[in-house]
C-alpha positions as CSV (number, residue, x, y, z in Angstrom):
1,X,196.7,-21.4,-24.5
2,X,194.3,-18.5,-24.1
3,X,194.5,-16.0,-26.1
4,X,196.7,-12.7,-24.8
5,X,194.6,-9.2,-25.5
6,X,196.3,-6.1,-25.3
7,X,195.3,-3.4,-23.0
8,X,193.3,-0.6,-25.1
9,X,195.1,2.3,-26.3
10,X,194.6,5.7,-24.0
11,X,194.7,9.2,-25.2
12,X,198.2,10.4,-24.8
13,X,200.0,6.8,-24.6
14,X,203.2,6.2,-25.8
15,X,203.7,4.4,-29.4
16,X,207.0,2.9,-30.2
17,X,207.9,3.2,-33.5
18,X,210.3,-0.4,-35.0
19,X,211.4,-1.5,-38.5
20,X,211.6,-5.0,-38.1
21,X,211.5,-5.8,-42.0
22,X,213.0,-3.1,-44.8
23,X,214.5,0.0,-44.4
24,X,212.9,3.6,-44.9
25,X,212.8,3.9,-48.8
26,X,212.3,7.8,-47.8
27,X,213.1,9.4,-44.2
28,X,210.5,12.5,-45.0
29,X,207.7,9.6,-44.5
30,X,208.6,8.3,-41.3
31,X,209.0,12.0,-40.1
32,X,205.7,12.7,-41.9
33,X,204.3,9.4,-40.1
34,X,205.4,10.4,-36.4
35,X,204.1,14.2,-36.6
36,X,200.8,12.7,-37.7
37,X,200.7,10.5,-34.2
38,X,201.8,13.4,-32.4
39,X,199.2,15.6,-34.0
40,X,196.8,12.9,-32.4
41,X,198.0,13.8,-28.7
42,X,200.3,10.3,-28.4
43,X,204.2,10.2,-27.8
44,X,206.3,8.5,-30.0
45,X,209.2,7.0,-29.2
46,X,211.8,5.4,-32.2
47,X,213.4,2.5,-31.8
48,X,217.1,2.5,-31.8
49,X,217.4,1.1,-35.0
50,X,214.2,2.2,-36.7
51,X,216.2,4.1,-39.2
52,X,219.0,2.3,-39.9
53,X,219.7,0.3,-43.2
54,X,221.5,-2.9,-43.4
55,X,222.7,-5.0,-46.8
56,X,220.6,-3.0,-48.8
57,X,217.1,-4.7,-48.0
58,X,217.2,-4.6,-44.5
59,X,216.1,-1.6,-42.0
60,X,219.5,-3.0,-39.8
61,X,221.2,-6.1,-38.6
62,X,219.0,-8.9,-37.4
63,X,220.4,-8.6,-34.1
64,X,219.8,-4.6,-33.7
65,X,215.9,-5.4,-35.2
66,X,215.8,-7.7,-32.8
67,X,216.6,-5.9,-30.1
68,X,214.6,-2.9,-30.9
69,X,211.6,-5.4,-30.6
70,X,212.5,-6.7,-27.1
71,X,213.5,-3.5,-25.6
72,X,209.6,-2.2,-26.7
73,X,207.9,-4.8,-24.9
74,X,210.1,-4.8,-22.1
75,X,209.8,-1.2,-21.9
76,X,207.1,-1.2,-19.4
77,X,206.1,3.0,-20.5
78,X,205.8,1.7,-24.2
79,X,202.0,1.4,-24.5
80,X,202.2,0.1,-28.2
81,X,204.3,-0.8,-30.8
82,X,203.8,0.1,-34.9
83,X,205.8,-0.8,-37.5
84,X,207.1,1.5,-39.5
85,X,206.8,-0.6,-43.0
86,X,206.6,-3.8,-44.6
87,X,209.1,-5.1,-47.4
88,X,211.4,-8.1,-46.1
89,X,213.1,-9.2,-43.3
90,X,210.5,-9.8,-40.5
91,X,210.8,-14.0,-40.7
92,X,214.7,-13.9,-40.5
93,X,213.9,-13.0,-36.3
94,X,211.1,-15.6,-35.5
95,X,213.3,-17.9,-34.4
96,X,214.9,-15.9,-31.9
97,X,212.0,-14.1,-30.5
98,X,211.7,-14.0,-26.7
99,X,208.4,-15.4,-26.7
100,X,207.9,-15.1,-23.4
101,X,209.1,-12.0,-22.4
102,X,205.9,-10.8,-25.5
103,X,203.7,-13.3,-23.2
104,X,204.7,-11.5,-19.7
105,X,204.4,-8.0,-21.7
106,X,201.2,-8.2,-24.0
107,X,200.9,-5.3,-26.0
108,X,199.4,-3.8,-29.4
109,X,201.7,-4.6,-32.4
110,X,200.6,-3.0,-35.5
111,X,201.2,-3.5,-38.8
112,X,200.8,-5.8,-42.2
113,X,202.5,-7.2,-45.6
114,X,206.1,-8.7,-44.5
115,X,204.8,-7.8,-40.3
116,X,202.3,-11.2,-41.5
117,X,204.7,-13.7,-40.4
118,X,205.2,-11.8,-36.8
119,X,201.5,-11.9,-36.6
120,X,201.4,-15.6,-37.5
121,X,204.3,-16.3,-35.2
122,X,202.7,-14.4,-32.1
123,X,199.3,-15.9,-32.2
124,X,201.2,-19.5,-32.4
125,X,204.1,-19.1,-29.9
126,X,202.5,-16.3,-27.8
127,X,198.3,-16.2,-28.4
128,X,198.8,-12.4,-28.8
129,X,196.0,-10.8,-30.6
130,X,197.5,-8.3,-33.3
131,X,196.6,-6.1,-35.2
132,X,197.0,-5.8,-39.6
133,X,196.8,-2.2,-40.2
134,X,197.8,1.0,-40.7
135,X,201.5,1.8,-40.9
136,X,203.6,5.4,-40.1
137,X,205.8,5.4,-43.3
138,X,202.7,4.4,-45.5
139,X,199.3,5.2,-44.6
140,X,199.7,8.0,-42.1
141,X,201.7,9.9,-44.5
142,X,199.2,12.3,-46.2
143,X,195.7,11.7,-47.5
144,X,194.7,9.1,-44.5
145,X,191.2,7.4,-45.9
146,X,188.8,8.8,-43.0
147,X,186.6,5.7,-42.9
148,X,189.7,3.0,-42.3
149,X,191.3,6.0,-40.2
150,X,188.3,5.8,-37.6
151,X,188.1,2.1,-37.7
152,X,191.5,1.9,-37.2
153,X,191.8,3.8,-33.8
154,X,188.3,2.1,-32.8
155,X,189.9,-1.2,-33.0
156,X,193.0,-0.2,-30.8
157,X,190.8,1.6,-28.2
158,X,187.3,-0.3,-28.2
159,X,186.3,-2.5,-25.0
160,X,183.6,-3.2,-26.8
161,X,182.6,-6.6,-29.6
162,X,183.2,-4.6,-32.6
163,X,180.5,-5.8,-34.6
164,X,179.8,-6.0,-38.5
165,X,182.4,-4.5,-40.8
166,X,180.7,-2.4,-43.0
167,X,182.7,-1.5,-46.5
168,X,181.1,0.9,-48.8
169,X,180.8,-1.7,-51.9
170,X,179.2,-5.4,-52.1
171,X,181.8,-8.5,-51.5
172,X,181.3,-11.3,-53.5
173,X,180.0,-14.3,-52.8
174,X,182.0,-17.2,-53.9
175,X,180.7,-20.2,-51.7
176,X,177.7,-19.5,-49.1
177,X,177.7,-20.6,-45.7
178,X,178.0,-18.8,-42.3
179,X,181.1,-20.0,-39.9
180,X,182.6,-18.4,-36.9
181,X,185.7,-19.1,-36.2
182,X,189.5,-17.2,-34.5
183,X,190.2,-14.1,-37.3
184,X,193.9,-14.8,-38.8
185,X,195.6,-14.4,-42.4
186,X,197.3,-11.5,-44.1
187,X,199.9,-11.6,-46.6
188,X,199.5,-14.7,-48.9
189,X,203.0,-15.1,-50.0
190,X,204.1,-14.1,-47.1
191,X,201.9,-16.8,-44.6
192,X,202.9,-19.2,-47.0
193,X,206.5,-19.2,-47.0
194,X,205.8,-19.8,-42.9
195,X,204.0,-23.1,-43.8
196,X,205.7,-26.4,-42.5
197,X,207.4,-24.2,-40.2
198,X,206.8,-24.2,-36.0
199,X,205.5,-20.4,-36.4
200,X,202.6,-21.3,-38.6
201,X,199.2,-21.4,-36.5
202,X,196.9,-24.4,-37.6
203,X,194.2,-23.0,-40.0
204,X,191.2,-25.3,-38.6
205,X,188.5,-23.7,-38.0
206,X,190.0,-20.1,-37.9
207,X,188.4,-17.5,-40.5
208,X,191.1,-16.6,-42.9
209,X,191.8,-13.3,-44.2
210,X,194.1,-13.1,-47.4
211,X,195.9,-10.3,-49.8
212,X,198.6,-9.6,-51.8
213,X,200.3,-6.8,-53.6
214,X,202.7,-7.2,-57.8
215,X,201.4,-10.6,-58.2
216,X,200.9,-12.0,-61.2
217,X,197.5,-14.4,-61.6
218,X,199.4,-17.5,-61.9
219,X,201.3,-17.4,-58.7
220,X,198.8,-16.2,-56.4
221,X,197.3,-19.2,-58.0
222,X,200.5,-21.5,-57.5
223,X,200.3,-20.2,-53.4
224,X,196.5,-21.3,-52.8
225,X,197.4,-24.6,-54.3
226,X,200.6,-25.0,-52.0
227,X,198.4,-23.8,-49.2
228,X,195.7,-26.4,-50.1
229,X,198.8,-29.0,-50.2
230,X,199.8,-28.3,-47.0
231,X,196.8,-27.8,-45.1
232,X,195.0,-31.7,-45.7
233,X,193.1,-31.6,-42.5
234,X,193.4,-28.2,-41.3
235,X,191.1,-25.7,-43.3
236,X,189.8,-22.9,-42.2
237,X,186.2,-22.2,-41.6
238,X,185.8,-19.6,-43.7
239,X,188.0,-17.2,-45.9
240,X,187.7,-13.7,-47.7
241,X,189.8,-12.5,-50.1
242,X,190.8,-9.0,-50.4
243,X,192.9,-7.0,-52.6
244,X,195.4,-8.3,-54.9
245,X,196.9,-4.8,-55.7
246,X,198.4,-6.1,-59.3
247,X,200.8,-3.7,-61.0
248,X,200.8,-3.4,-64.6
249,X,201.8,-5.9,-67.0
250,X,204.9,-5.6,-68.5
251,X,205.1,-7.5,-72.2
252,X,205.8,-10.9,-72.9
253,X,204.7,-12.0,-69.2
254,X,202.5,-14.7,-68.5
255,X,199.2,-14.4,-70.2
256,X,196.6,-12.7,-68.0
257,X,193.8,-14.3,-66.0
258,X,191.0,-13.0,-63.6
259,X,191.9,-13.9,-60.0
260,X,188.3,-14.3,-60.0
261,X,188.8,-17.6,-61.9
262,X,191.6,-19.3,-59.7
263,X,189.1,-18.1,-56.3
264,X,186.4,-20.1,-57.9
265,X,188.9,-23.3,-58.5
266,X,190.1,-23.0,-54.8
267,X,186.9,-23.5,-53.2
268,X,188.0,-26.5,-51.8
269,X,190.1,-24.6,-49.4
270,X,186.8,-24.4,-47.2
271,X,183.8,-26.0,-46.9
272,X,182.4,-23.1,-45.4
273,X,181.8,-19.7,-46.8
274,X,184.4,-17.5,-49.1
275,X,183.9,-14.5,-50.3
276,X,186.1,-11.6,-52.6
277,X,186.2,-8.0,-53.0
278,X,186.6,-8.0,-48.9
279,X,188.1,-4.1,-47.8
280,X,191.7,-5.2,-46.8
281,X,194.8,-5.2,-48.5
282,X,197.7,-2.9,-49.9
283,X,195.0,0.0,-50.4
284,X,194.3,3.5,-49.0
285,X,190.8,1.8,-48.0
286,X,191.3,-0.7,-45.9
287,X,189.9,-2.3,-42.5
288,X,192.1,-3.0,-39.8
289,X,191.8,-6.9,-38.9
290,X,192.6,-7.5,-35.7
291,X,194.1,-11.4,-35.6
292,X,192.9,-13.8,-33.3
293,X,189.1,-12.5,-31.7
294,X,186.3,-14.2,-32.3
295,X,184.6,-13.7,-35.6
296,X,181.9,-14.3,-37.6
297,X,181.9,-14.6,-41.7
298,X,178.4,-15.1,-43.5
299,X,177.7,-14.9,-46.8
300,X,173.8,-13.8,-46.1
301,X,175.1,-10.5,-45.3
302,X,178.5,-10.5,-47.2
303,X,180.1,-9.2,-44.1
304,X,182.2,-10.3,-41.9
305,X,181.3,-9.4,-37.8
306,X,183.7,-9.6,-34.7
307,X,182.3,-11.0,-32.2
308,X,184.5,-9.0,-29.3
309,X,186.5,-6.4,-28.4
310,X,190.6,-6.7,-29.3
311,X,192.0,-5.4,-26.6
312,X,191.0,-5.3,-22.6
């Protein structure tokens, strides 16, 4: 199956807005999230559902989430589709999908953190290329982070390869090599919990992208070795590691240990090269990844380059 770009993003195209994982912890951000895309020139359009709330953890049923998905890419003057916010939820729909209405309908789907396991799905069931990034009810609240905000919007818009990704502090190298490979990853616990499943993409020869957010050392360190378990004869070619985003301590938790440390372990997850401190994550600075185009990861320029454009 070839992979499925969306068609660029044009000045004053119409965004849908959907909440296929957790509800709005506060309305005022979704509002502040919307007049910041309208500021831009685009019309926004809400899903149905976007702000409802269902058994406390869930932004509605899993039919009405559902259907606020379907209805956006049938909707043929719905031009993209962002998710409002992460949290929980988005898995509990991949097995009812309409895969091929999203394959007759290929459009921009934004978002990261729980939206991981749509990403993952999409790319296996559909070959869409999608897109780990910004999101209306966190990051285009207040304070956007100008250099992810333009990379962002290049991404969505660029016909054009879109080259090296330039962050303004060193990765580190953890293993050397160069690879190439297809761009996919995201949330750790997240793509794990997909493993084993029919809406996990083989890992072989793809490079791999991974983050997290509240996660203590030692199971970040338990999910590489379950993803090393499961992956025998399917490793990436490459992988960076980006934020880990780990909240304070609270006492009498498990002793502390540098993530550094349990990286360094896993280097059997690739043969090729991995590298940390990569600009992607649960942070205000952050590249948008877009999953799926070609891309190249080399540790003689601790950077990682894609090789095309994301959309068409």
């Amino acid at each position: 199956m070839t992979p499925r770009f969306p068609t660029a993003l044009r000045k004053k195209a119409t965004i849908g807005i959907v909440s296929p994982a957790s509800p709005q912890r506060d309305m005022s951000r979704l509002d502040k999230g919307i007049r910041y895309l309208e500021g831009l020139g685009y019309t926004v359009v809400l899903g149905q559902h976007a702000r409802d709330r269902h058994a406390g953890y869930l932004a509605g049923t899993d039919d009405q989430r559902l259907s606020d998905l379907h209805t956006m890419f049938a909707d043929k003057r719905i031009d993209a589709i962002f998710c409002a916010r992460g949290g929980y939820g988005s898995s509990r729909l991949l097995n009812r999908l309409d895969y091929g209405l999203i394959r007759k309908n290929p459009k921009i789907l934004v978002g990261y953190s729980d939206i991981t396991s749509l990403q993952l799905a999409l790319w296996q069931k559909a070959r869409l290329v999608t897109f780990s990034g910004a999101m209306p009810s966190v990051d285009m609240v207040e304070n956007i982070d100008p250099r992810s905000e333009e990379q962002f919007w290049r991404v969505l818009t660029s016909r054009r390869p879109l080259g090296r990704l330039r962050q303004p502090w060193p990765t580190t190298t953890l293993q050397p090599g160069d690879a190439e490979g297809r761009l996919l990853g995201g949330n750790l616990s997240v793509l794990v919990s997909l493993l084993g499943t029919d809406y996990m993409p083989s890992l072989r020869g793809s490079i791999l992208a991974l983050e997290d957010i509240g996660e203590e050392t030692y199971r970040i360190d338990r999910m590489l070795v379950q993803l090393l378990l499961a992956t025998p004869r399917r490793r990436p070619a490459g992988i960076a590691y980006g934020f880990w985003s780990q909240s304070a301590r609270p006492l009498g938790s498990t002793p502390h240990r540098e993530i550094t440390e349990v990286l360094e372990e896993r280097r059997d997850l690739s043969r090729g090269p991995i590298i940390a401190d990569f600009m992607y994550g649960h942070e205000r600075t952050k590249f948008t990844l877009p999953f799926g185009v070609r891309t190249r990861l080399s540790t003689r320029t601790g950077e990682l380059a894609l090789l095309e454009s994301a959309v068409q």
